[in-house]
MARBARO-992567 format. One line per field, with one value per residue (C-alpha): residue in three letters; x, y, z; residue number from 1. Coordinates in nm, 2 decimals, m for minus. Example, Ala and Ser with C-alpha at 12.3 -4.5 7.8 and 13.67 -1.06 7.14 Angstrom:
BEGIN
residuo <- [ALA / SER]
u <- [1.23 / 1.37]
v <- [m0.45 / m0.11]
w <- [0.78 / 0.71]
num <- [1 / 2]
end
This chain:
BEGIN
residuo <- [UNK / UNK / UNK / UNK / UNK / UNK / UNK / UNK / UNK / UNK / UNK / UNK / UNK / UNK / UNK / UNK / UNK / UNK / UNK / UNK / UNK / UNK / UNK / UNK / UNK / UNK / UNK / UNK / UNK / UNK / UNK / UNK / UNK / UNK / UNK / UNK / UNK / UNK / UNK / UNK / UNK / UNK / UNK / UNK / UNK / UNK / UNK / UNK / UNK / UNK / UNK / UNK / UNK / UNK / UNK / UNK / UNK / UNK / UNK / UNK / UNK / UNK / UNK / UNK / UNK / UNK / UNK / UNK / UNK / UNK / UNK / UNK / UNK / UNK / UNK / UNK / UNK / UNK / UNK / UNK / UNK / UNK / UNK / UNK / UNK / UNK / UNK / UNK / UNK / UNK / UNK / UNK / UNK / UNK / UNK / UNK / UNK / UNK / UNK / UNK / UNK / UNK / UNK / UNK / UNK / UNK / UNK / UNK / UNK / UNK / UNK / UNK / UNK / UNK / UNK / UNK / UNK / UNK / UNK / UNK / UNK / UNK / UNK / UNK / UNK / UNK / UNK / UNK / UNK / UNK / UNK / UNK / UNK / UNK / UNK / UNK / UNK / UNK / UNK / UNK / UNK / UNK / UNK / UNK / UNK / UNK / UNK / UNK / UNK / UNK / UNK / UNK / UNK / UNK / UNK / UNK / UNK / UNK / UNK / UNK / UNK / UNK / UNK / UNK / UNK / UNK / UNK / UNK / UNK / UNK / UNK / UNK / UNK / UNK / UNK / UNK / UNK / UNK / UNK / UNK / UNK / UNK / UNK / UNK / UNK / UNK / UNK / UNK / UNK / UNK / UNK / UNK / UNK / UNK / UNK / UNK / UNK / UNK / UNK / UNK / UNK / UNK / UNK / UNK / UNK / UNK / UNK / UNK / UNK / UNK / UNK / UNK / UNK / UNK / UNK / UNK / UNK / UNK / UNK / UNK / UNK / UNK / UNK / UNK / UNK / UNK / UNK / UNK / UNK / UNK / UNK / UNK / UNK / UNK / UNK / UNK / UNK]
u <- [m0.27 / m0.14 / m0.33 / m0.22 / 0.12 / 0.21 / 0.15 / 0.41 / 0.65 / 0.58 / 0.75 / 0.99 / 1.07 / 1.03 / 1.25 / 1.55 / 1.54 / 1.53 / 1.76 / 2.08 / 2.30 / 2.31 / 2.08 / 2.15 / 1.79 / 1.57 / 1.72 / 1.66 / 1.25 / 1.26 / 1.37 / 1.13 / 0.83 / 0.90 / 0.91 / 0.63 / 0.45 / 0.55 / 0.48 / 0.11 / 0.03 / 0.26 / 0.05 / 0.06 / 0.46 / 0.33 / 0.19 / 0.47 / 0.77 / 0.58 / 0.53 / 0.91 / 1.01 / 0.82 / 0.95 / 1.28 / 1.21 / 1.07 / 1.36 / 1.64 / 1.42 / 1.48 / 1.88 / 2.13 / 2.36 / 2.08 / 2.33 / 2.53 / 2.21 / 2.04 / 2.35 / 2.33 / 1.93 / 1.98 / 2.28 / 2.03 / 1.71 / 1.95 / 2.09 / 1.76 / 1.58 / 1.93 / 1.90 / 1.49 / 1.56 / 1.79 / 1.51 / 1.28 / 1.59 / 1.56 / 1.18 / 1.19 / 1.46 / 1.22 / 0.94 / 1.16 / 1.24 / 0.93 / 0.86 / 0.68 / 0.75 / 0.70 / 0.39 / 0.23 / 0.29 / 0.15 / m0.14 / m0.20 / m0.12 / m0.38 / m0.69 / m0.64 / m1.01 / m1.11 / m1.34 / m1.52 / m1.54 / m1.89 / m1.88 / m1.55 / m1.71 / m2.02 / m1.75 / m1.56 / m1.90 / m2.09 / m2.08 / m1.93 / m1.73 / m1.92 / m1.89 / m1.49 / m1.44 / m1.61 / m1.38 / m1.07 / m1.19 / m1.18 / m0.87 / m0.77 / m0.86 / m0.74 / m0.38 / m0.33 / m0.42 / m0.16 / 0.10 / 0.16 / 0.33 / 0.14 / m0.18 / 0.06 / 0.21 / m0.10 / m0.30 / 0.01 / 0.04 / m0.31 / m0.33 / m0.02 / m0.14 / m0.51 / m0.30 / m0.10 / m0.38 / m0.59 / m0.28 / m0.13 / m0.44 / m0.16 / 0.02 / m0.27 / m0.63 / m0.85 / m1.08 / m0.77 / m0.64 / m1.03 / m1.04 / m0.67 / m0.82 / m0.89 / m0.52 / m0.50 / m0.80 / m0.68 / m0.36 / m0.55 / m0.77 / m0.49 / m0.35 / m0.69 / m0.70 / m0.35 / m0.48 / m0.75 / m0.58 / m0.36 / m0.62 / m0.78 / m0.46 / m0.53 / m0.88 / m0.81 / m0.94 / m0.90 / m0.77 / m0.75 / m1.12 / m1.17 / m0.96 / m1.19 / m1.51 / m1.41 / m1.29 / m1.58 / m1.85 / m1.60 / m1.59 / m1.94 / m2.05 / m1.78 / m1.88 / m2.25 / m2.17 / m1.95 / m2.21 / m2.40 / m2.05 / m1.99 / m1.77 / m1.70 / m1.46 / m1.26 / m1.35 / m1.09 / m1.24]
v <- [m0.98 / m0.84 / m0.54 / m0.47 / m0.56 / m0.36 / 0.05 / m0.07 / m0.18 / 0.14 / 0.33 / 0.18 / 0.15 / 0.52 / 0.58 / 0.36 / 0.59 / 0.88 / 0.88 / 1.04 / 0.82 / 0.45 / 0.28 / m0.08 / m0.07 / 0.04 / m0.20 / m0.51 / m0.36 / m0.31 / m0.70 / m0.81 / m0.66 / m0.73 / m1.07 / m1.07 / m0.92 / m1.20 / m1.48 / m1.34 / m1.25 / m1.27 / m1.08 / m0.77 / m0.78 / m0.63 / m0.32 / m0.30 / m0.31 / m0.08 / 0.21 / 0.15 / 0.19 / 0.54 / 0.70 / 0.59 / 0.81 / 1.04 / 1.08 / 1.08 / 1.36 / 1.58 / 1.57 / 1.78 / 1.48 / 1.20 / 0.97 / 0.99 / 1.00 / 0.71 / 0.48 / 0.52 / 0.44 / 0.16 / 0.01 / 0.03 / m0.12 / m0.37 / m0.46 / m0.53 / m0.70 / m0.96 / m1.03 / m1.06 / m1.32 / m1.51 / m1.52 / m1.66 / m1.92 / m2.04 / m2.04 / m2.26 / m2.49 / m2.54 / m2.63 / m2.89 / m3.05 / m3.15 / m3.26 / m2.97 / m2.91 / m2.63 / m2.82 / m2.79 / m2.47 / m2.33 / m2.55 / m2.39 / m2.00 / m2.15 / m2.25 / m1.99 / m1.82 / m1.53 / m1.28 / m1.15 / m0.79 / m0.70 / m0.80 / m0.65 / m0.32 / m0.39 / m0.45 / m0.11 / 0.09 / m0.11 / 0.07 / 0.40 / 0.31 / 0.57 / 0.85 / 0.74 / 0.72 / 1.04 / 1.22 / 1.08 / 1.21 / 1.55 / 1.47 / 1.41 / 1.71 / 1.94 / 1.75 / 1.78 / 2.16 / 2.22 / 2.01 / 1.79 / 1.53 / 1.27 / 1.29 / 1.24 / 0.97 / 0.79 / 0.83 / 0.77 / 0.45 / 0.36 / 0.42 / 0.21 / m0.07 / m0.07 / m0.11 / m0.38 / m0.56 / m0.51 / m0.64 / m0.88 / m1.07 / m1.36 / m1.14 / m0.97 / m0.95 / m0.59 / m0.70 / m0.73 / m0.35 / m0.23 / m0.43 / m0.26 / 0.06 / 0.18 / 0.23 / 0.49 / 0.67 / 0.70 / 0.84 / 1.12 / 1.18 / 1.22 / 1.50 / 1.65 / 1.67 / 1.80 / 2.07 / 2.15 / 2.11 / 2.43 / 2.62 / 2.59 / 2.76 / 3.07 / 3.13 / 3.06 / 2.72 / 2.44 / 2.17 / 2.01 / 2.03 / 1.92 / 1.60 / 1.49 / 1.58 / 1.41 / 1.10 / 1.06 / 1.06 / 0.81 / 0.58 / 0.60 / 0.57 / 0.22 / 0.05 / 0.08 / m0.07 / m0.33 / m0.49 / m0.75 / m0.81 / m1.18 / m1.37 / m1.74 / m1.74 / m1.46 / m1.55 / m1.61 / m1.75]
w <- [0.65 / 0.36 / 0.35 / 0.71 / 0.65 / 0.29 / 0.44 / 0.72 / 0.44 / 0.22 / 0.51 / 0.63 / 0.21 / 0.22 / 0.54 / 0.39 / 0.06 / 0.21 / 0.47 / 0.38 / 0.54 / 0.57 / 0.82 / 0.91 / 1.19 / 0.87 / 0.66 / 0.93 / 0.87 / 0.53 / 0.45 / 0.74 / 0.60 / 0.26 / 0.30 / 0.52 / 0.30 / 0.00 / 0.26 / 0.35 / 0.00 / m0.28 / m0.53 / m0.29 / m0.38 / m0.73 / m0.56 / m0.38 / m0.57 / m0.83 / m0.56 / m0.47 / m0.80 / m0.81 / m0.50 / m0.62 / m0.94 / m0.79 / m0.47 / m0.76 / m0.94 / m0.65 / m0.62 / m0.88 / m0.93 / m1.04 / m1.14 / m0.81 / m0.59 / m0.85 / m0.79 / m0.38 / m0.40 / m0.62 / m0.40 / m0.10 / m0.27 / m0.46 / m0.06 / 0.05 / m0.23 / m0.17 / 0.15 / 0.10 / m0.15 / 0.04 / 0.31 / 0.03 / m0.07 / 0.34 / 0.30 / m0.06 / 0.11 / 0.42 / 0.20 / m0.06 / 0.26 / 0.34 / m0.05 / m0.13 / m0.51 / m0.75 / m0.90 / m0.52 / m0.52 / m0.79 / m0.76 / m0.40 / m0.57 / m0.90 / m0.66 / m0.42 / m0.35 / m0.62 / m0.58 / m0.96 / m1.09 / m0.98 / m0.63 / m0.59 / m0.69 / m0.46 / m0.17 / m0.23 / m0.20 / 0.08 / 0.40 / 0.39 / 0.08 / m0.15 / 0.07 / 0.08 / m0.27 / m0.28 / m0.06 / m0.24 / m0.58 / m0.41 / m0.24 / m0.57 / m0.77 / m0.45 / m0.44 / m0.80 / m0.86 / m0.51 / m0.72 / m0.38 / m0.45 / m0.25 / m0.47 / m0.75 / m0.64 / m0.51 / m0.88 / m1.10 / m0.81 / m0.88 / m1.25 / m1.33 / m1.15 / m1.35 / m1.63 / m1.49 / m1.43 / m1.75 / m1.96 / m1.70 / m1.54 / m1.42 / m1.19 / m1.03 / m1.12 / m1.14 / m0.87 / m0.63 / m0.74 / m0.63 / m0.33 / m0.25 / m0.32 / 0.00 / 0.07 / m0.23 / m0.14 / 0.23 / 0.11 / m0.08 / 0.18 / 0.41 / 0.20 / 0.17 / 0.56 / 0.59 / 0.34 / 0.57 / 0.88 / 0.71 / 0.60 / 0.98 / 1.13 / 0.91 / 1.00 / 1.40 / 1.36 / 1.69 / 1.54 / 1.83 / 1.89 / 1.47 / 1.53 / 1.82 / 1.65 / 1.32 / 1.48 / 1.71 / 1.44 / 1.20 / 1.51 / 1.62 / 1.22 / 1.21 / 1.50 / 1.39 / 1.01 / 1.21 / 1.47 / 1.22 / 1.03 / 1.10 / 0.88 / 0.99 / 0.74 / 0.97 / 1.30 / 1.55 / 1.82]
num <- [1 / 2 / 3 / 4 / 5 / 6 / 7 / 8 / 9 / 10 / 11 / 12 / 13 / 14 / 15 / 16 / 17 / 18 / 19 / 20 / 21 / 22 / 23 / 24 / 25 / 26 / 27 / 28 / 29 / 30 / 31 / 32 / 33 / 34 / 35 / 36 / 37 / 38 / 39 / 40 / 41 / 42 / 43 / 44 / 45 / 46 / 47 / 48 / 49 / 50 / 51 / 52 / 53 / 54 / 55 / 56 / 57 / 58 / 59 / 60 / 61 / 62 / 63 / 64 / 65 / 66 / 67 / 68 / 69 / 70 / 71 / 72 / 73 / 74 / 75 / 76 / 77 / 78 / 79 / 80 / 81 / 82 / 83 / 84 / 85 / 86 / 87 / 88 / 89 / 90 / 91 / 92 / 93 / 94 / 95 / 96 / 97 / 98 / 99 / 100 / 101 / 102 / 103 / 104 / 105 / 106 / 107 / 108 / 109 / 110 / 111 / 112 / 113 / 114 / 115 / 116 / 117 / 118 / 119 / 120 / 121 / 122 / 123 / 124 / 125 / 126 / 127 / 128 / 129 / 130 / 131 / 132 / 133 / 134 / 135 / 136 / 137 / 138 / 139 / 140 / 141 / 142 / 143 / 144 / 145 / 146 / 147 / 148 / 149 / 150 / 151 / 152 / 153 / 154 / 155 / 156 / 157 / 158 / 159 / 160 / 161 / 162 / 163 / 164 / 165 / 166 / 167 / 168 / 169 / 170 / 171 / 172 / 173 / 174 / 175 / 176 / 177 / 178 / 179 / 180 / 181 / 182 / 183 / 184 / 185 / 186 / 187 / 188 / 189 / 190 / 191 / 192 / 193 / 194 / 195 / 196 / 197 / 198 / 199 / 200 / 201 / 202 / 203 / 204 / 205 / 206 / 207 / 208 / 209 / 210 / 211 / 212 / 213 / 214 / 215 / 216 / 217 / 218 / 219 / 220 / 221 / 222 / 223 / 224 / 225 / 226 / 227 / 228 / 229 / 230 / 231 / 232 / 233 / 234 / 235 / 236 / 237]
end
């Protein structure tokens, strides 16, 4: 749930920093996804405060006046992130009410299920995942010699958080940052596709007819990989 939730709260994070005037509708979503994404997973709130943080850098970078343009991000971030916390003051209130303490609670966040190093790495490359991997690497090398700022973004994203986790295994752990992978390498192939798409208009290319194609082979190649995937552990039913 996490996973699903935190790209929908990049956005909307995006959307409220760089809007030039004040929006009260992207605020409500950027306070509702944020603390859905803290009540779903709260180690997830490491990746994203840490991408926030670097767009906001990066969104003050672009203005003449940073300090004037710094001061009307930060008032908008600090906004949300208050009335976020005051959701999380109802939600702590709710749960002291019905005696649960702080010792529960970490208990709870302390025994919650791990997954090691090695079969983290076997996860990320089962299925399609080296041919994914692969096509972010390029994604990567191609976004970085264009100077587009997504592919920056995305590695400096990814890189910071490695090192997060190598010096601060408490607040997340390195398998978690592979697992969460796939949300880095989509962003770069993304870009790499958008660079394609570009380079199609010039040479006459349908990319109508490249969109269908590509998708009908990636859903095809999915629902194959997913037919034997049975989890108990995930099943609704």
């Amino acid at each position: 749930m996490g996973a699903a939730l935190l790209p929908v709260a990049l956005l909307f994070a995006i959307s409220l920093i760089e809007k030039p005037n004040f929006d009260g509708r992207t605020l409500f979503f950027v306070v509702v996804t944020c603390v859905g994404l803290a009540f779903s997973q709260i180690r997830l709130t490491v990746f994203y405060l840490l991408f926030v943080a670097m767009y906001l850098a990066y969104a003050c970078s672009r203005h003449s006046d940073f300090q004037s343009s710094l001061r009307v991000l930060l008032a908008r971030i600090g906004l949300a992130g208050g009335v976020s916390l005051l959701f999380g003051v109802i939600w702590l209130a709710a749960l002291f009410t019905r005696r649960v303490g702080w010792q529960t609670i970490l208990a709870q966040n302390a025994a919650a299920p791990s997954i090691d190093f090695s079969t983290a790495i076997a996860v990320a490359l089962s299925h399609h995942g080296t041919e994914l991997w692969t096509l972010a690497f390029l994604g990567l090398i191609v976004g970085l010699a264009r100077r587009s700022k997504i592919a920056l973004i995305a590695f400096v994203w990814y890189i910071s958080l490695c090192l997060i986790a190598a010096l601060l295994l408490s607040a997340i752990s390195v398998s978690l940052v592979i697992l969460i992978g796939f949300l880095h390498a989509a962003l770069l192939i993304g870009d790499l596709v958008h660079i394609l798409v570009f380079w199609g208009k010039k040479v006459s290319l349908s990319v109508a007819e490249l969109w269908l194609a590509g998708g009908i082979i990636i859903n095809l190649l999915g629902a194959r990989e997913m037919v034997s995937l049975i989890n108990p552990a995930t099943a609704f039913w």
